[in-house]
Phi, psi and omega in degrees: 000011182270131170181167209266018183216158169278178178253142177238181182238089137355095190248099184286329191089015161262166202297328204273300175302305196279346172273332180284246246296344166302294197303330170270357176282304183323236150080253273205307178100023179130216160190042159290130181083006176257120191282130154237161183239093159284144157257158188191158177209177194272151199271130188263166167295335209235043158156114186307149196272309172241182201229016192300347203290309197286302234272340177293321200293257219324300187273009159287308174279000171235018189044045201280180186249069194298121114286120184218160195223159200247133139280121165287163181302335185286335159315304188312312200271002202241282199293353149008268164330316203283309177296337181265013213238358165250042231212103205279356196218170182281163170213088181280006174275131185301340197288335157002264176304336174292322188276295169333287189288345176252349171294301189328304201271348169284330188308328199274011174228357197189147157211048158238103174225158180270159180234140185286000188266149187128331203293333206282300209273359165260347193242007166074067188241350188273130190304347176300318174326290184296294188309316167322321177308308179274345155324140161268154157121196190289171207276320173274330155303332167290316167321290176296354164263021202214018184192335143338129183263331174228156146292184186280350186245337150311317210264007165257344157279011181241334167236177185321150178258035164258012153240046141327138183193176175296166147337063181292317225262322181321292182295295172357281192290329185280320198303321190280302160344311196272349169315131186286156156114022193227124178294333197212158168300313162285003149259022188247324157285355173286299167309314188270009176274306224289301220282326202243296208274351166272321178316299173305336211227268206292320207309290195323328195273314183306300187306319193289333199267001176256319173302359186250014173231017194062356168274136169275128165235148183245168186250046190331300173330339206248354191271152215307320195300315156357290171311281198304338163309326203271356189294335194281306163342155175273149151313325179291302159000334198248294193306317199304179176068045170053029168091161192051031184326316205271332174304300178320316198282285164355297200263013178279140175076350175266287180300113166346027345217334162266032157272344201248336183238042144254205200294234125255137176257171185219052185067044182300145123248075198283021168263352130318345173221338157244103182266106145236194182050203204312328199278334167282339178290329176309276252253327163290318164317301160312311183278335198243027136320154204280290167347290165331270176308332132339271187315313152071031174284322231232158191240133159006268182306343177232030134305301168299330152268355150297313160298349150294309168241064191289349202265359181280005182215116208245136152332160155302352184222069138071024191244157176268140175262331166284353178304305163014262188322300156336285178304275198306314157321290178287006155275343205271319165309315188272345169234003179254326201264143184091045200197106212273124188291000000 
């Protein structure tokens, strides 16, 4: 909380985020004058767009100086670009685009706020976890069945085959796994979210996507020591309680009890994952441009059977895989071509 502005919390309404405003009202001695901020988007049949009913429960009870903003989806699709053109790398998880609209509107109030993220993959919150666990087989095959977006023989049907290689994500991932010093398979997977795949991924799509409205956010989950308390921990510590046992435990009785058992969300902008109407025509408009074909990454047929059934081809942890495609195209038009290397 130090800092010469004030500070706000990115209040998702999940256990994580709603837990920094328990702990900074402790803290703090209350929270008066502390702004917190929600997002929301429009609701798919197979999955609500906000989370505002918890995230209201969270600023009510604690009288926070709350805002929250609803995007319609034609917002979402108009500022696309805009959002991928602030992208220092492609970033395919939808929450992207999600963290971009709501940094713009927190920016107009604060340009500091804290974030819950880091709490799933340091405190064990992904439903992926327990399935991993009870998989047989090696430590990268349990892995790669419950958290791969392709296997290696999808992703040889999917791009040109002269840029076609061995399993590089296979070996990657089994070498970080096989390291010592770690007790169990989730703590070797524990290890390699905190050490490798948060770093590369959400921590980067939050910072790039806030920084580009001047806002900073911080990850209080992430500060080291924390970690390393929690790397100490047994792994049932994490999983039990449908994951984040000890976060649960924390927050009981700080928290509304239908913030702490309900299900987990996950940032939605669900016309990012399940695509149709305007957004698949954007995104077929994308793949089947002149640039595209040029580029020549990706083959014909299976482009065309994602775009035929894109909502049937979903990742194992919920992503449109035709979003994928999409996404590294129009990022590779908007920051390599015509752009002198």
């Amino acid at each position: 909380m130090i800092a010469d502005v004030p500070v706000g919390v990115l209040l998702s309404g999940g256990l994580d985020s709603s837990l920094l405003v328990a702990l900074l009202a402790e803290a703090r001695g209350g929270t008066e004058n502390l702004l917190t901020f929600s997002v929301g988007f429009e609701d798919q049949p197979e999955e609500k767009g906000s989370e505002f009913e918890y995230s209201d429960l969270v600023a009510q009870h604690y009288g926070t100086d709350h805002h929250r903003f609803r995007i319609p989806n034609n917002e979402v699709l108009r500022r696309l670009p805009e959002a991928v053109d602030a992208m220092a790398e492609p970033m395919v998880g939808q929450d992207a685009v999600a963290f971009y609209l709501l940094a713009e509107q927190v920016s107009r109030h604060v340009k500091v706020v804290q974030s819950g993220q880091g709490a799933d993959e340091v405190f064990g919150g992904y439903f992926w976890y327990p399935l991993m666990d009870t998989e047989a087989g090696s430590d990268v095959d349990r892995f790669r069945a419950h958290y791969f977006d392709r296997d290696h023989d999808e992703f040889l049907e999917m791009v040109d085959p002269a840029l076609a290689g061995p399993d590089y994500t296979r070996a990657a991932i089994g070498a970080r796994l096989a390291e010592p010093g770690a007790d169990s398979f989730l703590d070797r997977v524990f290890r390699l979210d905190v050490t490798t795949l948060i770093v590369d991924d959400p921590v980067k799509r939050v910072d790039n996507m806030t920084m580009a409205w001047g806002l900073e956010a911080r990850v209080p989950f992430l500060d080291h020591e924390l970690v390393e308390l929690a790397a100490r921990m047994p792994s049932e510590y994490k999983t039990a309680s449908g994951g984040k046992h000890v976060l649960k435990r924390i927050a009981r009785g700080l928290l509304p009890d239908p913030v702490i058992d309900r299900p987990k969300g996950y940032f939605p902008v669900p016309a990012l994952k399940y695509v149709r109407g305007p957004f698949l025509d954007f995104m077929r408009e994308v793949l089947g441009s002149e640039a595209a074909r040029r580029r020549g990454i990706y083959q014909e047929g299976y482009v065309q059977r994602l775009l035929a059934e894109p909502e049937r081809h979903l990742t194992r942890i919920k992503g449109s895989k035709l979003w994928h495609l999409a996404l590294l195209e129009l990022w590779l038009q908007r920051n390599v071509d015509g752009k002198p290397s």
